[in-house]
N, C-alpha and C positions, 0 to 999 in steps of 0.2 A: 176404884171409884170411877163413876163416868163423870164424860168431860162432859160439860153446860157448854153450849158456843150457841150463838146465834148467825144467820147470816141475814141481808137484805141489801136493797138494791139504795142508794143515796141518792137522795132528792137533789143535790144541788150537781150529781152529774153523770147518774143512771148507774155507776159504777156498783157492782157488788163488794161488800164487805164483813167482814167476819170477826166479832167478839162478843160482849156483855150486852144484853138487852135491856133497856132502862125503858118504862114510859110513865110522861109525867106529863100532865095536861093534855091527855089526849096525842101527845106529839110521841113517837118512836126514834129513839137513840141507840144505835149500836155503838159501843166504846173499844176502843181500840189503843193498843201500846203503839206508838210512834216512838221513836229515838228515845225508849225509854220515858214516855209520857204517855199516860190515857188520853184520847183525843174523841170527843163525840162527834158522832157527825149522823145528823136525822136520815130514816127511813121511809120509805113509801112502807108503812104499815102493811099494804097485799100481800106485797114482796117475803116479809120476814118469815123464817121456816127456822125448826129447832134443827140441830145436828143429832142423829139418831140415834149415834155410838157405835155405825157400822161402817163400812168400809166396801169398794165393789172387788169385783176380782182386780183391778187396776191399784188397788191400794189409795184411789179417792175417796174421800169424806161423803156419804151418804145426806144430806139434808131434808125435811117437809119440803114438796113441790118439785123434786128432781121426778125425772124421769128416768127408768130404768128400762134394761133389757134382761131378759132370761128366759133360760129355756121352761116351760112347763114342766114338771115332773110324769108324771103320768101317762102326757100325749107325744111327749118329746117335741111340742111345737115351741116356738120363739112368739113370745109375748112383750107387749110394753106397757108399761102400767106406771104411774104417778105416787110417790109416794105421801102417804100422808100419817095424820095423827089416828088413830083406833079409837081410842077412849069417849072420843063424842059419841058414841050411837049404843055408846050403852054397853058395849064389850067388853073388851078387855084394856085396858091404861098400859098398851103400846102405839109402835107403830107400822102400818101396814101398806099395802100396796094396793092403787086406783079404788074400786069397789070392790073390792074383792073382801068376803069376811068369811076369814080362815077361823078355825077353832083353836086355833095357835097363833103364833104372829112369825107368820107367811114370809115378812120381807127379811125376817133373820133367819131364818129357813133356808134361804136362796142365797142369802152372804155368804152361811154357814158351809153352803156346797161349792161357791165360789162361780156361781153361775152369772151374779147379776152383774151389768156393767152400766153405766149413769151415760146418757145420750145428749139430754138436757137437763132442762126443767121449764117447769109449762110458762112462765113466766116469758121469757127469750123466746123459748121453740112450741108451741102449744103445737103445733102440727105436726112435732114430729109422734102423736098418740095417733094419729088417725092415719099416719101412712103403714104403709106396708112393710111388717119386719122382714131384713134381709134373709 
């Protein structure tokens, strides 16, 4: 079974955190075990991204809104691309990478080969999509 996790960034002190996604009046809670306690603690809403159920070649958690690296299959070029949801535009209900629409889902594609590795997420580093991959 796959895991549900949410991450987002907390309002009361920009910090990122990672569990259960609650919203209730409009307000965004991610809940979280503390010393064996669920603890809410509200979300900047932009912020929150689902956990995708993949992993980069470093063995980090893949999230909606990371930024990744990998090599192009094809061209053998180095690419960065943004990860996100698929399912909005009508595709396929995964998820995929920057603009890209693969006839597959591309970002597990590139896990699967062990290519891709998390740089950011556009959220912190938005710039780092429009520099130059090493």
């Amino acid at each position: 079974m796959r895991e549900i996790l949410f991450r987002g960034k907390r309002k009361d002190n920009g910090k990122w955190i990672e569990g259960s996604l609650v919203v209730a009046a409009d307000r965004y809670y991610i809940y979280e075990l503390v010393v064996n306690e669920l603890v809410d603690f509200e979300v900047d809403p932009e912020t929150v991204g689902q956990y995708t159920g993949l992993e980069d070649k470093n063995g980090n958690k893949i999230f909606e809104g990371d930024i990744i690296e990998y090599v192009e299959p094809d061209f053998q070029q180095k690419m960065r691309a943004y990860v996100r949801y698929g399912g909005f535009s009508g595709n396929y209900p995964a998820f995929d990478i920057g603009d890209h629409d693969f006839d597959c889902n591309g970002l597990q594609l590139i896990c699967e080969e062990g290519i891709a590795k998390i740089l950011g997420n556009k959220f912190d580093d938005p710039k780092l999509l429009h520099m130059a991959a090493d």
